[in-house]
Each structure stands twice: as C-alpha cells, then as structure tokens.
C-alpha positions as CSV (number, residue, x, y, z in Angstrom):
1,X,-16.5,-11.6,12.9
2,X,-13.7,-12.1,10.5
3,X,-13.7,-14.1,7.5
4,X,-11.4,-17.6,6.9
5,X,-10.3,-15.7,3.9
6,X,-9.3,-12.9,6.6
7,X,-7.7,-15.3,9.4
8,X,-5.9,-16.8,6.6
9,X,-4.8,-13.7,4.9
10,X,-3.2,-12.3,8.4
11,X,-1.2,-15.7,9.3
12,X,0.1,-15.6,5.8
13,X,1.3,-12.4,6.0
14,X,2.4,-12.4,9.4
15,X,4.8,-15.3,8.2
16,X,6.3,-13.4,5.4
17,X,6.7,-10.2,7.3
18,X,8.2,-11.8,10.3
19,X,10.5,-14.2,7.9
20,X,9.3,-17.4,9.1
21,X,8.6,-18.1,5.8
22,X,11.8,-17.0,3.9
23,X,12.7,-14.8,0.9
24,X,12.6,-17.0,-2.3
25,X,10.5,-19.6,-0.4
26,X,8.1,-21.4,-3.0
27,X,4.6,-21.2,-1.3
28,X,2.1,-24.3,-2.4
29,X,-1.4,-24.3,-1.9
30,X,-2.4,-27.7,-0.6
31,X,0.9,-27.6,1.7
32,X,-0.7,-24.3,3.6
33,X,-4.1,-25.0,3.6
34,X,-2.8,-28.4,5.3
35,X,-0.6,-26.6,7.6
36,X,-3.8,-24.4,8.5
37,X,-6.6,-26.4,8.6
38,X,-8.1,-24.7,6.1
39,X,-9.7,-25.4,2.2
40,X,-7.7,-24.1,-0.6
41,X,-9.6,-22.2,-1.5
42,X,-8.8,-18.9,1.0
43,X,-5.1,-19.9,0.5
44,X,-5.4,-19.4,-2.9
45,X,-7.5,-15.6,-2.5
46,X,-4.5,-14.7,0.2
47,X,-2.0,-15.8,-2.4
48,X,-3.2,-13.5,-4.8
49,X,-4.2,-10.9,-1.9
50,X,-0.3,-10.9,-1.0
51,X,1.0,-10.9,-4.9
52,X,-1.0,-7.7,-5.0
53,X,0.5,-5.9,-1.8
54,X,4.2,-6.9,-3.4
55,X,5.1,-9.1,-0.5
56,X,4.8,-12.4,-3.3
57,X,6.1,-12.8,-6.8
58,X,4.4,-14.8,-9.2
59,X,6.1,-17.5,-11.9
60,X,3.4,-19.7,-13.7
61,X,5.9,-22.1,-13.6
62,X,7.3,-21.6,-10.1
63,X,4.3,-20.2,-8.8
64,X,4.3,-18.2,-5.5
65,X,7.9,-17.1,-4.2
66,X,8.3,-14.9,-1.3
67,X,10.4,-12.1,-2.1
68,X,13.9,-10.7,-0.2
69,X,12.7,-7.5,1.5
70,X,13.2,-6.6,4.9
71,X,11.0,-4.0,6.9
72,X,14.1,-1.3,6.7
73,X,13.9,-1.9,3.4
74,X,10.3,-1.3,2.8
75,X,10.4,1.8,5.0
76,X,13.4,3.5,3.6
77,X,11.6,3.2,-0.1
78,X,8.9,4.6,1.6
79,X,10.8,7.7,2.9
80,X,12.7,8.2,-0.7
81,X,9.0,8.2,-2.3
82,X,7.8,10.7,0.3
83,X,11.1,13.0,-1.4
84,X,10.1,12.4,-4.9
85,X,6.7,12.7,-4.7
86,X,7.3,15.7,-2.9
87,X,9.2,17.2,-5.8
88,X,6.6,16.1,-8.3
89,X,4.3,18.4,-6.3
90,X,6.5,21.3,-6.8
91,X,6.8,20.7,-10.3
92,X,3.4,21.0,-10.9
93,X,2.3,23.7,-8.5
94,X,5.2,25.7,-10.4
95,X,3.9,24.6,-14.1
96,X,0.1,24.8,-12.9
97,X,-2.2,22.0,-13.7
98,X,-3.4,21.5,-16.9
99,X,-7.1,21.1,-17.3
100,X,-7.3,17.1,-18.1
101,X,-5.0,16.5,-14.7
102,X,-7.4,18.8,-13.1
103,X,-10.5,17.0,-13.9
104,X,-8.6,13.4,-13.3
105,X,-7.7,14.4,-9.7
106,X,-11.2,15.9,-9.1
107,X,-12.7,13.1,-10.5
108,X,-10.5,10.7,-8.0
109,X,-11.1,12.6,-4.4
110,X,-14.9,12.1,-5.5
111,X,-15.1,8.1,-6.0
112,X,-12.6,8.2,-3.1
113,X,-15.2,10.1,-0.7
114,X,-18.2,8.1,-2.4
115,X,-16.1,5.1,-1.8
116,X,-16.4,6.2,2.3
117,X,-19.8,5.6,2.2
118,X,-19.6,2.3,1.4
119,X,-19.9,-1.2,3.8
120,X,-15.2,-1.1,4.0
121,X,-14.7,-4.7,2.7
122,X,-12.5,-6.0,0.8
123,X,-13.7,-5.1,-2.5
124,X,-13.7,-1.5,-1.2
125,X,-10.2,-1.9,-0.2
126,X,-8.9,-3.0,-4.0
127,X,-10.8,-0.1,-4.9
128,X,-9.4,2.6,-2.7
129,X,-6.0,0.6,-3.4
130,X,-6.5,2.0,-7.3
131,X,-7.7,5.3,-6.4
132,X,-4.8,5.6,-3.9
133,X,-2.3,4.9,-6.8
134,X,-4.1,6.5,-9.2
135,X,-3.5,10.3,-7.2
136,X,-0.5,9.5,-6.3
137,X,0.6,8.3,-10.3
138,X,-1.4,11.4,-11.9
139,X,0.6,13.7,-10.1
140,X,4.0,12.0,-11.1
141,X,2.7,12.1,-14.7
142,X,1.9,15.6,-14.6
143,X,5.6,16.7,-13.0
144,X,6.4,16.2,-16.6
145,X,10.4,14.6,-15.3
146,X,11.4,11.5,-17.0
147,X,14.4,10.7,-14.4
148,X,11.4,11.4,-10.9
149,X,8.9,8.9,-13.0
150,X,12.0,6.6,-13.3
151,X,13.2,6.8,-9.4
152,X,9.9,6.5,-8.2
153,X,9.2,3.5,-10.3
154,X,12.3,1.8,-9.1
155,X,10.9,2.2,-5.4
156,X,7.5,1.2,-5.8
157,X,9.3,-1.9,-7.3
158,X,10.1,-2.3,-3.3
159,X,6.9,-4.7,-1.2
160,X,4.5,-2.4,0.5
161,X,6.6,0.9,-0.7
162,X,4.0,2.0,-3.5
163,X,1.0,3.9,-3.1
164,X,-1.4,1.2,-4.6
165,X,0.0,-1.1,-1.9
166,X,-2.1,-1.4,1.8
167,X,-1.3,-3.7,4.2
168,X,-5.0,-4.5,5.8
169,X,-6.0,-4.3,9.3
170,X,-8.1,-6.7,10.7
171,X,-10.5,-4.3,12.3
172,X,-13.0,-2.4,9.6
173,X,-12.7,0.9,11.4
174,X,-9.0,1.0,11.2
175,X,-9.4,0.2,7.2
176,X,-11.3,3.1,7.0
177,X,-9.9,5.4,9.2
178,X,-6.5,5.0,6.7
179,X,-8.9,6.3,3.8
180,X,-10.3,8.7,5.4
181,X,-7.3,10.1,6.3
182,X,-5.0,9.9,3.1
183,X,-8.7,11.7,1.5
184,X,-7.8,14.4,4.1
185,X,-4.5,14.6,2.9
186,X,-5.2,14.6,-1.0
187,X,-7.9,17.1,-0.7
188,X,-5.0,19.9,1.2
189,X,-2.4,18.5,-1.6
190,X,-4.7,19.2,-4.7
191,X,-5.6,22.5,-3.1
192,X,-2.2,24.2,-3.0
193,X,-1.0,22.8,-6.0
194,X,-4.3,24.5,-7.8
195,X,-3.5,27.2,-6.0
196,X,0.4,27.2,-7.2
197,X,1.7,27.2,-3.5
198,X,4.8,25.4,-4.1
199,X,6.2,25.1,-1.4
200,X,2.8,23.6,0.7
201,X,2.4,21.5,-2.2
202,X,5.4,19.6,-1.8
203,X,5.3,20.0,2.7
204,X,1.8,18.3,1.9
205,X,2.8,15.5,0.0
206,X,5.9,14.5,2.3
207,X,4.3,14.6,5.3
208,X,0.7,12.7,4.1
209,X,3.5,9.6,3.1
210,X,5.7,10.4,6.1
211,X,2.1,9.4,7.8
212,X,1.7,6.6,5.9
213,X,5.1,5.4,6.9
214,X,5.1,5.7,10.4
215,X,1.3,3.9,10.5
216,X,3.1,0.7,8.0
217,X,6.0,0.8,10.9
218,X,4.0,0.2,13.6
219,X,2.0,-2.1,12.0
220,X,5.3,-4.3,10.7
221,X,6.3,-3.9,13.7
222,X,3.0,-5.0,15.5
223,X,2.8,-8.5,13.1
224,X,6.7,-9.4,14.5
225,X,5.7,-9.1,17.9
226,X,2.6,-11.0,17.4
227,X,4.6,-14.1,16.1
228,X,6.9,-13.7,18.6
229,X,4.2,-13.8,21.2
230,X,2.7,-16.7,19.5
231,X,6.2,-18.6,18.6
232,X,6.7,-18.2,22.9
233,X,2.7,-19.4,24.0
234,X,4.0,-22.6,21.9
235,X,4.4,-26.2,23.3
C-alpha cells in the first residue's frame, strides 16, 4: 500500500508534467495540502522530492516555482546526453583508465548491487539517484574535455534530463527493475572501456540512455493520459 507522502508525490507531479499547474507557477504549501486533503507535511517532502528530480526551482524568497519544460524538451536533452556521454566513453577507452577512476567506478557498481539487496524505498531511491550520477559524472571527468563537461552540464540543466534525476514509479518492482537494469548496463560499459574497446564503449553508453529515454517517454507519456482520464471521469 502506498504512502500519503507517495499519493501526494504522484498528483504533484502528474500536475506539473501534464501542465495543469503551469511553468513559473508559485506552488504554496497550505494552498495544496488544502486542495488535497492532505497535512502539510507530505506536500512539503513532495516539494522537495520534485526540486530534486528538476521539475521545481527553489527561491527562499519565492519559494517553489514550476519550471518551463516541455516533455520534447526533456527528451531531446536526453538524446543529446546519450551523444556526449557516448563520446566521453570513447575518450577514455582510447586514453585507458587511470587507476583512481578505476577504483571509483568499481567501487560504485558494488554499493549499487549491494544497494539491490535492500527493501527499494525511498531512501534507496535518493541513493541509487547518487550512484547513478556519480557513474555517469566519473566517466565525464575522466574524458578529460573541457567543452563535453560543459555541453553535458548545460543539458542536465534540463528537468529529468540528468543522470541523478528518476522519475519514481509507484510500484516497488518497477523501481527496481530500472536499477537493476542501468547496473546491467554499467557493468558492459566499464568492461569495454577497461578493456579499451572504443567503439563498444561508446555503442554501450548510447544505447543504456537511449533505454532510459524511451522508459521516461512512456512514462511522461503514461502521467498525461492519466490526467486526461481523470480530467474526463470529472463532474
């Protein structure tokens, strides 16, 4: 059974997302937890959930605005990260790893695999959200090219685009099914860059985010339809 803080978390987001809540809208505590029937207090853990994920930006005197995104948007940063990040993995397959990015990435797919054993809540999520961003980062570092670090930090600038972003499903085994996948994924990637395969370094990469992209498509897509269902079951 899911949590308030979870019910909570999914209308909130499924507002942004959809744009029934628009881009630059100010979003006040008391005024939602009204609108929900809820406490405060899970509209202020969702607030901060959604600041996290980059669908929120965060004033301390404005507070919580909603920021101007749309899902083509999101998913064409996406793409353009898959491309860089790609290229990072060439650069380093080509220039070989050096030991301290060795040991970092090693060091990563283990707390990511002893992070699978785990109960997948929440905490666990922020967790694998780190380690996510973490491989992903240690890579771009280690490519060594001040203009790739640059682009890709421009696009993780984008909600939902960046590696340390996760837009959480409701249903446990789909959280970690998504782990235990991109683990999948990381473990072929860190392989044939060791190994200096160019080439399947970078093919890796792309297509492990190209995965990721399609699974954030379907479930943008998935959160629009559900408000539209819900806008028509309406009085």
């Amino acid at each position: 059974m899911r949590t308030q803080y979870e019910i909570v978390l999914q209308e909130m987001r499924l507002r942004i997302v959809s744009g029934r809540w628009h881009p630059g809208s100010r979003l006040m505590e008391i005024p939602i937890a009204l609108d929900l029937g809820v406490s405060r207090t899970p509209v202020r853990l969702a607030l901060a959930t959604l600041a996290q994920e980059g669908l929120l930006d965060y004033a301390p005197k404005r507070g919580f605005v909603v920021k101007h995104f749309t899902a083509k948007q999101i998913l064409d940063a996406v793409q353009v990260r898959g491309r860089l990040e790609a290229l990072a993995c060439e650069l380093v397959a080509v220039a070989g790893l050096t030991t301290e990015t060795s040991s970092r990435l090693e060091t990563n797919l283990e707390r990511t695999a002893e992070l699978l054993a785990l109960e997948f809540g929440d905490d666990e999520i922020a967790t694998w959200s780190r380690l996510n961003a973490e491989f992903h980062d240690t890579i771009v570092a280690a490519s060594s090219n001040d203009s790739l670090t640059r682009f890709k930090r421009e696009v993780d600038a984008v909600p939902l685009a960046a590696a340390g972003s996760f837009l959480r499903a409701a249903n446990l085994a789909d959280r970690r099914k998504v782990v235990e996948d991109a683990l999948f994924m990381h473990r072929l990637v860190f392989r044939a860059i060791r190994l200096g395969d160019a080439q399947r370094a970078g093919f890796l990469m792309e297509e492990h985010i190209r995965q990721g992209r399609d699974g954030l498509q379907t479930r943008l897509q998935g959160l629009i339809e559900e408000n539209a269902g819900a806008a028509d079951s309406s009085p």
